[in-house]
C-alpha positions in Angstrom: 117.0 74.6 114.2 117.5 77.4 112.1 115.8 80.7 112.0 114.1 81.5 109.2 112.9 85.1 108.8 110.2 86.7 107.2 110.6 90.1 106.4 107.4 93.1 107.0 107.6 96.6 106.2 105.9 99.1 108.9 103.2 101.5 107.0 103.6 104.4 109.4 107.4 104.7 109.9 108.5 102.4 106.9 111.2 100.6 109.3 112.0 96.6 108.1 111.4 94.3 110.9 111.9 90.3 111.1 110.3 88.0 112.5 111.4 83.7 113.1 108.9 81.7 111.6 110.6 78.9 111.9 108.7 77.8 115.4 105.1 78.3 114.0 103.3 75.7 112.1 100.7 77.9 110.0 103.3 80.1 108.0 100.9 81.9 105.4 98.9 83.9 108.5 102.0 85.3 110.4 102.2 89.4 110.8 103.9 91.6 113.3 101.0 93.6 115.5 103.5 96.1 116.6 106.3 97.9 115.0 109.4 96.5 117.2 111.6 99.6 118.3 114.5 97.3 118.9 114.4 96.4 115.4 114.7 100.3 114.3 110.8 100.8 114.2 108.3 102.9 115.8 107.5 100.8 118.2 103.3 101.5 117.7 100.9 99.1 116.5 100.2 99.5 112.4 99.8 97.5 109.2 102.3 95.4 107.8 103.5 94.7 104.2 105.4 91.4 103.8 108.4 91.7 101.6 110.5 89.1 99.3 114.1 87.9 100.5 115.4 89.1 97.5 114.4 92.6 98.2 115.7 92.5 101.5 118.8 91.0 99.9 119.3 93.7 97.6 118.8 96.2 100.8 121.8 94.9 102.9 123.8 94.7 99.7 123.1 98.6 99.1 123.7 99.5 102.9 126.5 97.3 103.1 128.3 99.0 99.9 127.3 102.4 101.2 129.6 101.5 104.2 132.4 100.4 102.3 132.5 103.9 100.3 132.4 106.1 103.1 
């Protein structure tokens, strides 16, 4: 089966975390309770904002240029 993502971005430390929907049957309802440090994040509990895939498209397309010129 293949992961699909939802993207959420932490209110205190502003750190984009994922999280595999793909398992759970009620998709609308699904938010992170903690930020996850192993994602990047703070790693305390805090309020969530779900983002689009095209933003987070656009992010890794930015970051990933940003690579190529240094």
């Amino acid at each position: 089966m293949k992961a699909e993502l939802e993207y959420f971005e932490c209110q205190k430390c502003g750190a984009i975390i994922s999280i595999d929907v793909s398992k759970e049957i009620e998709k609308k309802n699904i938010y992170p309770m903690r930020c996850d440090a192993k994602q990047g994040g703070c790693g305390s509990v805090s309020r969530f904002i779900r983002l689009k895939k095209e933003y987070i498209k656009e992010k890794q397309l930015e970051e990933f240029e940003k690579k190529i010129l240094e």
